[in-house]
DSSP file (Angstrom, degrees, kcal/mol; ACC not computed):
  #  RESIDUE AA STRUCTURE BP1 BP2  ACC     N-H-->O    O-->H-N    N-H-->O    O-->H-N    TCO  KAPPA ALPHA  PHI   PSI    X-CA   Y-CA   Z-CA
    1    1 A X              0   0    0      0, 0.0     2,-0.7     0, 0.0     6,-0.0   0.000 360.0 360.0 360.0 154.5   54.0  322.7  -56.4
    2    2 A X    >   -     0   0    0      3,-0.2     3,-1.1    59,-0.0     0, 0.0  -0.735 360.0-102.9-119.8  92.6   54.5  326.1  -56.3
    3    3 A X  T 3  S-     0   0    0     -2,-0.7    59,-0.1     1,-0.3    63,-0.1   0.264  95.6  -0.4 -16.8 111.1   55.2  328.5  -59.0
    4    4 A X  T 3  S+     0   0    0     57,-1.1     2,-0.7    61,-0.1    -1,-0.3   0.399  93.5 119.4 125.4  32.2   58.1  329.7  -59.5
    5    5 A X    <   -     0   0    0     -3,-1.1    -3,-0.2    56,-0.1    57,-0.1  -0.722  65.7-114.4 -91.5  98.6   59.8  328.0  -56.8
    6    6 A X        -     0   0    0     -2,-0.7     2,-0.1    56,-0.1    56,-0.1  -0.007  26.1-168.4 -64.5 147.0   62.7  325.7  -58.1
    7    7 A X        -     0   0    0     51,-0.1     3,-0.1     4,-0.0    -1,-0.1  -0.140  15.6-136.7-113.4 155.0   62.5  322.3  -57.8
    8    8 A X  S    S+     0   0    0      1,-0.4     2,-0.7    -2,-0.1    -2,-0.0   0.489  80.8  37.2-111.7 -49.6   65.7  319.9  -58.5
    9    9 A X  S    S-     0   0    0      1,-0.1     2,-0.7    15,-0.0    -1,-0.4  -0.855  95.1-103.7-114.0 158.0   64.7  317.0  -60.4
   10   10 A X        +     0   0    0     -2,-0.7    15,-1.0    -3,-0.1    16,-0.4  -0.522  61.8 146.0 -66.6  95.1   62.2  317.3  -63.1
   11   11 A X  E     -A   24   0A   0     -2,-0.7     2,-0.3    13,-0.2    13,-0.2  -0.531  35.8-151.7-136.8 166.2   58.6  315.8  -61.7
   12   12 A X  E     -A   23   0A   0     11,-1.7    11,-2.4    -2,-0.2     2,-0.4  -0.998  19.6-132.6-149.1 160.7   54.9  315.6  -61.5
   13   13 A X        -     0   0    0     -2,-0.3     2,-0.4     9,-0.2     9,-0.2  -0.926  16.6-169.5-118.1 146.5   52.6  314.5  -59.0
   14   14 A X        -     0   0    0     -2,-0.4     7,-1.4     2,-0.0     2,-0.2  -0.839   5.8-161.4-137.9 119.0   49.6  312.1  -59.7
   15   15 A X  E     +C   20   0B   0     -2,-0.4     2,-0.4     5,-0.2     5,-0.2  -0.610  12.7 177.8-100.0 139.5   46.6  311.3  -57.1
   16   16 A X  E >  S-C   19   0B   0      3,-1.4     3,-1.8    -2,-0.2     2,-0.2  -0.944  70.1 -39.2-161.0 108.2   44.3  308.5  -57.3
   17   17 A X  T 3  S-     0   0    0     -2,-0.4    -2,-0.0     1,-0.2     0, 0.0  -0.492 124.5 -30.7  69.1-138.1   41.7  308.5  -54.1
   18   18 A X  T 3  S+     0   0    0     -2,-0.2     2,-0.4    -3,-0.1    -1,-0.2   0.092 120.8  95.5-120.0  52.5   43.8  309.5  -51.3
   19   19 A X  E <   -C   16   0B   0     -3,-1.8    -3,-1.4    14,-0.0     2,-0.4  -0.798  57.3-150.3-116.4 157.4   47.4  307.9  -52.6
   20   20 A X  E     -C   15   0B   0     14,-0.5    14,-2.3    -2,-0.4     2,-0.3  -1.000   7.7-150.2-120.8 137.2   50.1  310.0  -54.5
   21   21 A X  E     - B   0  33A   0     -7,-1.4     2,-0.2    -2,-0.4    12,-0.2  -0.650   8.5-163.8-141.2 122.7   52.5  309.7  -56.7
   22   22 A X  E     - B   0  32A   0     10,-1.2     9,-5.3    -2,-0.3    10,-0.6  -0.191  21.8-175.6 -59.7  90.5   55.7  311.3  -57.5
   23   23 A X  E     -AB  12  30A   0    -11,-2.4   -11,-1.7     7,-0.2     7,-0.3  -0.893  19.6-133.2-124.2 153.8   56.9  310.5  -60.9
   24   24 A X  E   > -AB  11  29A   0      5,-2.5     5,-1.6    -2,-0.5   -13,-0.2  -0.429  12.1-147.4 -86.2 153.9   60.4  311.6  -62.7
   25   25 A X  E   5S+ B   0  28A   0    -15,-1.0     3,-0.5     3,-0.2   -14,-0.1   0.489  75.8  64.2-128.3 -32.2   59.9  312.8  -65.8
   26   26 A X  T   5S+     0   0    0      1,-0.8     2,-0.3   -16,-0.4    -1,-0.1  -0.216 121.2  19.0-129.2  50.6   63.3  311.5  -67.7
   27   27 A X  T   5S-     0   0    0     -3,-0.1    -1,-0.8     2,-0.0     2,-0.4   0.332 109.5-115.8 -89.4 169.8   63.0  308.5  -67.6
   28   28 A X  E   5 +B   25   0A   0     -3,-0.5    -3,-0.2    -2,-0.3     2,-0.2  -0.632  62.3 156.6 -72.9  98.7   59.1  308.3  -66.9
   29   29 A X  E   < -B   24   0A   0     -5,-1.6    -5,-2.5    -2,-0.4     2,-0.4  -0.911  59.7-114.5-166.8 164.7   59.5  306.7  -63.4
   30   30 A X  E     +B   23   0A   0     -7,-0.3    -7,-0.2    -2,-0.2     3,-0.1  -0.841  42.2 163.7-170.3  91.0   57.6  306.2  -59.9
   31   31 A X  E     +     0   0A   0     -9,-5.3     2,-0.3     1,-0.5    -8,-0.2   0.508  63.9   7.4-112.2   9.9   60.4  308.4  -57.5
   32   32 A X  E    S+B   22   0A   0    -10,-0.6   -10,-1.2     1,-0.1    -1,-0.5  -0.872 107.6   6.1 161.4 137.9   57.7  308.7  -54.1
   33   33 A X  E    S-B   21   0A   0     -2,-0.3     2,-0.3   -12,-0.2   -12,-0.2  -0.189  71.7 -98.5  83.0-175.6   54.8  307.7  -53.0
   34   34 A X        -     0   0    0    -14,-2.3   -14,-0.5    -2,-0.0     2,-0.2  -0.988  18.4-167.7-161.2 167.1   52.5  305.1  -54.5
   35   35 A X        -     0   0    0     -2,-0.3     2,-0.3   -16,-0.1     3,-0.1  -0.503  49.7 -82.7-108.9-169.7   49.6  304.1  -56.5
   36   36 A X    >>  -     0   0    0     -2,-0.2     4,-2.3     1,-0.1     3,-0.9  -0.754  54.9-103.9-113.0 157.8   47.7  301.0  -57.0
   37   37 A X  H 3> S+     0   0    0      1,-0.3     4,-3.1    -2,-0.3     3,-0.2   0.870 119.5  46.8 -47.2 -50.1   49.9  298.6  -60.1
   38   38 A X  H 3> S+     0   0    0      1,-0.3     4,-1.5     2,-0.2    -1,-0.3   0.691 112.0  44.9 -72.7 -25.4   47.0  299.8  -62.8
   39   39 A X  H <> S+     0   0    0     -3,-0.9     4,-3.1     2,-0.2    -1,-0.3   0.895 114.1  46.9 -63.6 -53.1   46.8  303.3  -62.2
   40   40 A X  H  X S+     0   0    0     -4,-2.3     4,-2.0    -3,-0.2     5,-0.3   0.996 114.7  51.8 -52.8 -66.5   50.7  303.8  -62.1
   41   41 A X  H  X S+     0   0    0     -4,-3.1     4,-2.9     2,-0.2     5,-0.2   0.874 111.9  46.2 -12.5 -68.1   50.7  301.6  -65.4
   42   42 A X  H >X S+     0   0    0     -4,-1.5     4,-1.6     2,-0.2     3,-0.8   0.993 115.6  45.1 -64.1 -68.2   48.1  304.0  -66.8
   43   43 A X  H 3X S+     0   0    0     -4,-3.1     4,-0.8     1,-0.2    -1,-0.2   0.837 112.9  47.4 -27.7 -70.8   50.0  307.4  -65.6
   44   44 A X  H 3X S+     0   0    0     -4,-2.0     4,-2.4     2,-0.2    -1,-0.2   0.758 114.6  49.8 -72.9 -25.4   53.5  306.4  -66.8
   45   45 A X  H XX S+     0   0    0     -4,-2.9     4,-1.6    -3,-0.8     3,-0.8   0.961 115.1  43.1 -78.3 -69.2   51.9  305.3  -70.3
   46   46 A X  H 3< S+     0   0    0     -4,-1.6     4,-0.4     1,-0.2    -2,-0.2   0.624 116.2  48.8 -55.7  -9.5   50.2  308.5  -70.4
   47   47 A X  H 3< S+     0   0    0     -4,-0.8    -1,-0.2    -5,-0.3    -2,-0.2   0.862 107.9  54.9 -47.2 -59.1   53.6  310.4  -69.2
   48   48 A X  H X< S+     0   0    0     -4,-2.4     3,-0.8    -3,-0.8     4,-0.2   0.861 109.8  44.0 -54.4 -57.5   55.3  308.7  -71.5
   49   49 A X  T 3< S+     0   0    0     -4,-1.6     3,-0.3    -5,-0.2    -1,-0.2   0.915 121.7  40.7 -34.4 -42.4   52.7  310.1  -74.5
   50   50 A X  T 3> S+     0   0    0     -5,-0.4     4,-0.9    -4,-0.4    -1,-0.2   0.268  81.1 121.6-103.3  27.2   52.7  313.6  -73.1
   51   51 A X  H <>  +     0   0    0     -3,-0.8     4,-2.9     2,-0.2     5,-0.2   0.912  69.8  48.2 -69.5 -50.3   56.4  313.9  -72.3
   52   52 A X  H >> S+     0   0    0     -3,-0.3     4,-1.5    -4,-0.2     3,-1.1   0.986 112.6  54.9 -37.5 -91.9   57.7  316.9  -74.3
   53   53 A X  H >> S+     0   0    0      1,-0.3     3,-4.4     2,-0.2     4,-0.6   0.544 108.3  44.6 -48.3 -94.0   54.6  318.7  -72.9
   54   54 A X  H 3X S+     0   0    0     -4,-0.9     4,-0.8     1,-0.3    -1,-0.3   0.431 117.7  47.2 -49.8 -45.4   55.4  318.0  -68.8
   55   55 A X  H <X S+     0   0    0     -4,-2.9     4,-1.6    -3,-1.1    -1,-0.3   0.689 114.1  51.9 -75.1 -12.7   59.3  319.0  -69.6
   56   56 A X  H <X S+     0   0    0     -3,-4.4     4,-3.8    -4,-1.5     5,-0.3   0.936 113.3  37.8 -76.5 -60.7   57.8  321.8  -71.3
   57   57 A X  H  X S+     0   0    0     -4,-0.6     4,-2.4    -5,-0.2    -2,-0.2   0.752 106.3  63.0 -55.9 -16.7   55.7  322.8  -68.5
   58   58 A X  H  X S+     0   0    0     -4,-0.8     4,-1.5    -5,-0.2     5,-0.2   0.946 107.9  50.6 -87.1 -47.5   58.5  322.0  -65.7
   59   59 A X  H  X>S+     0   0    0     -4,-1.6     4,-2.0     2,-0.2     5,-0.6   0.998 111.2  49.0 -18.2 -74.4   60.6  325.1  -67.7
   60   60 A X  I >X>S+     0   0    0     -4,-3.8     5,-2.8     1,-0.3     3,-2.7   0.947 111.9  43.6 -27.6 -64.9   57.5  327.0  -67.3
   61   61 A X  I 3<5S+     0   0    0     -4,-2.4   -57,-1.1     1,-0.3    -1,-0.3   0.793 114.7  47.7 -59.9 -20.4   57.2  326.2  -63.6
   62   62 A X  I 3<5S+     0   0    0     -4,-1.5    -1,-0.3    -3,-0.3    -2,-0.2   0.510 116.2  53.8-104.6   0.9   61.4  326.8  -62.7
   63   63 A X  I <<5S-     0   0    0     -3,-2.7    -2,-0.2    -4,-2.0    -1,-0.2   0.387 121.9-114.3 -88.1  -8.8   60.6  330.1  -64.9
   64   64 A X  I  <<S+     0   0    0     -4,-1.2     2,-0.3    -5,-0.6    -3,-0.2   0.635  72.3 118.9  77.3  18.5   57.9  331.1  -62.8
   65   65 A X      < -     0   0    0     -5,-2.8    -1,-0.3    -6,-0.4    -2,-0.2  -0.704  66.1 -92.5-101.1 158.5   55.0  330.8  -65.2
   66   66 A X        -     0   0    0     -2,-0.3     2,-0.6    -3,-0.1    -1,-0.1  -0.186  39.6-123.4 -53.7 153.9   51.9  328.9  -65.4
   67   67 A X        -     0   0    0     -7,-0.1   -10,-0.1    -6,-0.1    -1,-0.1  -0.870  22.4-118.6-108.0 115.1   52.0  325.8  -67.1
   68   68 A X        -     0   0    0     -2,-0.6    -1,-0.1     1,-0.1   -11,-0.0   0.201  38.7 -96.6 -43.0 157.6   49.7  325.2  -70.0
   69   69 A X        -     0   0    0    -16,-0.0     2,-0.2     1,-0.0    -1,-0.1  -0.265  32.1-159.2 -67.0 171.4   47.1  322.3  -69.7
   70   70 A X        -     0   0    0    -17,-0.1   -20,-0.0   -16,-0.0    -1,-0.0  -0.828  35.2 -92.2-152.9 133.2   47.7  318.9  -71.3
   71   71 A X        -     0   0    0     -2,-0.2     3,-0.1     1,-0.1   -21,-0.0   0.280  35.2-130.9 -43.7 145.7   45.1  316.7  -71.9
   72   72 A X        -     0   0    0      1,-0.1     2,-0.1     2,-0.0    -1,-0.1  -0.214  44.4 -70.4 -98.1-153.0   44.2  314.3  -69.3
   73   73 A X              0   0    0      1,-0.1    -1,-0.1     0, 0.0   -30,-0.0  -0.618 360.0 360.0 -71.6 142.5   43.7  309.9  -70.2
   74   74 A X              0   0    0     -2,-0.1    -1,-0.1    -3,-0.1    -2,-0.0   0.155 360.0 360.0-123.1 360.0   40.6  309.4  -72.2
């Protein structure tokens, strides 16, 4: 995605190998693309954790700023 270019619904993308996937942010949801079941699982639980931070950063990003890290699954 590309700073400071707006976007409509509120998203992230998450890659595993050479699949992607597109997930919604409110609800924590699977909008494009695909993963494999346990990977998605593992994304949307950790989405779900870090949720506040990604809506924080999708501000950022429709303001045209960087978006701060957020810690990845441990």
């Amino acid at each position: 995605m590309e700073v400071g270019v707006p976007h409509h619904t509120p998203h992230f993308h998450a890659y595993y190998q050479d699949e992607e996937g597109v997930f919604s942010l409110d609800p924590v949801d699977l909008i494009a693309g695909s993963l494999p079941r346990r990977q998605r699982r593992l994304v949307e639980a950790w989405a779900e954790v870090h949720q506040a931070e990604l809506l924080a950063d999708w501000q950022r990003l429709q303001a045209g700023q960087v978006p701060k890290p957020i810690d990845p699954l441990q």
